[in-house]
N, C-alpha and C positions, 0 to 999 in steps of 0.2 A: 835240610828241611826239618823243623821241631816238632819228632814226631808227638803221635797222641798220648798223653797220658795214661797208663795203666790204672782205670778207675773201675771198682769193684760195684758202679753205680751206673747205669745210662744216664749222661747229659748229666754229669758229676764232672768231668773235666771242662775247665775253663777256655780248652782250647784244641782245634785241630788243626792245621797247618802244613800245608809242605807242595813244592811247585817246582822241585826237584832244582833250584836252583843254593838253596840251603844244606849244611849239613849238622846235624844236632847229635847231643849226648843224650842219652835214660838218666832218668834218677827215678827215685819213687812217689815225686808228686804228691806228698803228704798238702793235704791242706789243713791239717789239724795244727796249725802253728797261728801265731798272733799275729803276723805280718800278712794271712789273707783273708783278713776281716774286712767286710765293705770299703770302699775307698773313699770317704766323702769327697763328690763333685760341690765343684764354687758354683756359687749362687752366679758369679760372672758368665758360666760357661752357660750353664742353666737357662738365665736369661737370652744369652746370644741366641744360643740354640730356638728358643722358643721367638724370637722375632723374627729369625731365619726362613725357619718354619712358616710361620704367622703372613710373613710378607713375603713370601716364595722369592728369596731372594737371588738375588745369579750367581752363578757359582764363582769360586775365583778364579776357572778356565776353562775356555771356551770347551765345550765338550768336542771331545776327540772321536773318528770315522770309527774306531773299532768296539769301540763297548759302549758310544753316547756320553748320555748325562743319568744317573744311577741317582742323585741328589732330585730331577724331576722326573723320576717314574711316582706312579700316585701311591700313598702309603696303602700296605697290606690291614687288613681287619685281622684279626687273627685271636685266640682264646686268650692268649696271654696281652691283649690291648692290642692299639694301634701302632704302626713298625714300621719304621721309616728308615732311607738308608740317604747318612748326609756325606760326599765324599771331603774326607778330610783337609781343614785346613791349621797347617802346623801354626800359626798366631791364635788360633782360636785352641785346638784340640791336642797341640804337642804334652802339657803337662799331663793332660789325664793319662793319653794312650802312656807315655812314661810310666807315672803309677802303675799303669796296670803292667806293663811288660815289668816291673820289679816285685811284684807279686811273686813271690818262690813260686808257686805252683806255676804260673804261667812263664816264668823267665827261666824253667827245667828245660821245656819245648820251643818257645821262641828262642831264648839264649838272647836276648837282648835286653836284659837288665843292668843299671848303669846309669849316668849319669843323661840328660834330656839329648845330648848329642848322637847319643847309641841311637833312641828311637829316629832319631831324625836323618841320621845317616843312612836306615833303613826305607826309610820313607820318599826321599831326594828322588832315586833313582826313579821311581814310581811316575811320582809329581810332575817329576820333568822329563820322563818318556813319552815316548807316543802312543799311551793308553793303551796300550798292551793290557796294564794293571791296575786298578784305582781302588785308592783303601778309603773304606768307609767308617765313620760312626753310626753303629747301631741305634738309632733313638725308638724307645718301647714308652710309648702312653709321654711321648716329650723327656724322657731320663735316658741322656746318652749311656747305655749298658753294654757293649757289644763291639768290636771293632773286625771287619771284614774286608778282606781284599776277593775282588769281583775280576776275574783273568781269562784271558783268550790263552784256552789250553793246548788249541792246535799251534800257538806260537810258540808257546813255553816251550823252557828243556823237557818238560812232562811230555812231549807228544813223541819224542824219541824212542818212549818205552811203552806205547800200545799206540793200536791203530786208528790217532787222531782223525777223526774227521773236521773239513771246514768248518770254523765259529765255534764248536767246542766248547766251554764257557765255564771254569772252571771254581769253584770257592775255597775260602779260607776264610776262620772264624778265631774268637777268642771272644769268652765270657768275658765282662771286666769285674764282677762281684761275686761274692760267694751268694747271696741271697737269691738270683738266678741263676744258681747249678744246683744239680740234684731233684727238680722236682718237673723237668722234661720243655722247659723253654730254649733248651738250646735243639731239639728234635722240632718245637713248633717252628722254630726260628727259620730252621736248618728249609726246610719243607716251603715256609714264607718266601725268602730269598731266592729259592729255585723258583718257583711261580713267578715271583718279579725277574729272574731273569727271564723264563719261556715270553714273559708276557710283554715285554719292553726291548727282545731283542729277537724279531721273526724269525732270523737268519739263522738261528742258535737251533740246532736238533735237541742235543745234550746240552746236561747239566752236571760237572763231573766232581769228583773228588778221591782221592786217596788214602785212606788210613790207612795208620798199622793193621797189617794183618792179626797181628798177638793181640791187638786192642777188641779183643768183643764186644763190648760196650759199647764202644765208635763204633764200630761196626753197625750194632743193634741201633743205634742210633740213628744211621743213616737211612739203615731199611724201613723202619717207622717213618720217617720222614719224606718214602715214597721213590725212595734208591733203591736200586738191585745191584745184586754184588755181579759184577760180571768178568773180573779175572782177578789172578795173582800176576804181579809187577813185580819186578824186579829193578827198584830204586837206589840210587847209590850210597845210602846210608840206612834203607830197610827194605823190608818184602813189603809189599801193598794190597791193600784191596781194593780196586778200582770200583769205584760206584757210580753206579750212573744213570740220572732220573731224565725218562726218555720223552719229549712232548710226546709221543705217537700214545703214549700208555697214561701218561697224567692222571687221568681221569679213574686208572683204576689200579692206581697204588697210591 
């Protein structure tokens, strides 16, 4: 799993990641390089996306018993705009998510940068499981920024290494732009995302996630966003901080 980026910034790394089915290198995540400059999206995607939207369209499968349809939960209001989660369809969305997994900063922790087959070899299993997992595009104010996998943590190999409860529900994120990191939209995000899950899957207690333990920034991130750290993990490629934003408290974190 691609751990978090060591960022000297909360909600400066583009991405957090990991469902213990991954294993990932460090590097130092510089974004100060010319290759993680904005990614201009196509007016093509742009547009789809906006009809999609527009015409609540059906998704391309039929939504699955374990996690639904995440594409017709109703979008979040949120400071940073209107947030919507569309689950991936690779005719439509395989170039961007591409781009963005070949972004150095974010292809340090994913490790899936490469040519459009990487992302998609990543994605297959997903797609064509039984919803176990389903990866989203983030769309903020109609601009796809964001790409999220939304997981049943008590299925996962994650549930191996703490005391999974039923439905469980676990996330993963990546910024896809530098112009949303660093100034706390991946903590609004982070915080949105959980509510849409509490709110669209009843069954769901938890809301979980993992960072790196070394990553205090993930970390801090996560707490602001209404997590509480509640153990160290012992993952097969790092130590963990388990987070975990609990319906029973919502209200007062």
């Amino acid at each position: 799993m691609p751990p978090a980026e060591p960022s000297a910034e909360p909600d400066a790394a583009p991405a957090d990641h990991g469902s213990g089915e991954r294993s990932g290198s460090r590097a130092d995540g510089s974004a100060g390089v010319e290759d993680t400059l904005d990614l201009e999206l196509t007016e093509e995607l742009l547009a789809l996306v906006a009809e999609e939207r527009s015409a609540g369209a059906a998704p391309a499968a039929a939504p699955h018993e374990l996690l639904g349809d995440p594409g017709a939960w109703p979008p979040a209001t949120t400071a940073a705009g209107e947030f919507a989660l569309l689950p991936v369809r690779p005719e439509r969305d395989l170039a961007v998510l591409s781009r963005w997994m070949n972004d150095p900063a974010v292809a340090a922790f994913w490790e899936l940068a490469g040519p459009e087959s990487v992302t998609a070899d990543h994605l297959r299993p997903q797609l064509e499981g039984d919803g176990r997992s389903i990866p989203c595009l983030g769309v903020l104010d109609g601009t796809p920024m964001s790409y999220w996998e939304i997981y049943r943590a008590d299925l996962d190999p994650l549930a191996r290494h703490y005391p999974a409860r039923p439905h469980d529900t676990g996330v993963h994120l990546l910024i896809g732009g530098v112009n949303n990191r660093g100034r706390g939209v991946g903590t609004t995000l982070l915080r949105a995302v959980a509510d849409l899950v509490l709110d669209n899957l009843p069954r769901c207690g938890r809301v979980v996630a993992e960072p790196d333990l070394r990553n205090t920034p993930s970390v801090s991130a996560f707490l602001s966003a209404g997590f509480r750290f509640s153990a160290e993990v012992d993952l097969p490629d790092k130590r963990a901080a388990l987070m975990i934003r609990d319906r029973t408290y919502r209200a007062q974190l």
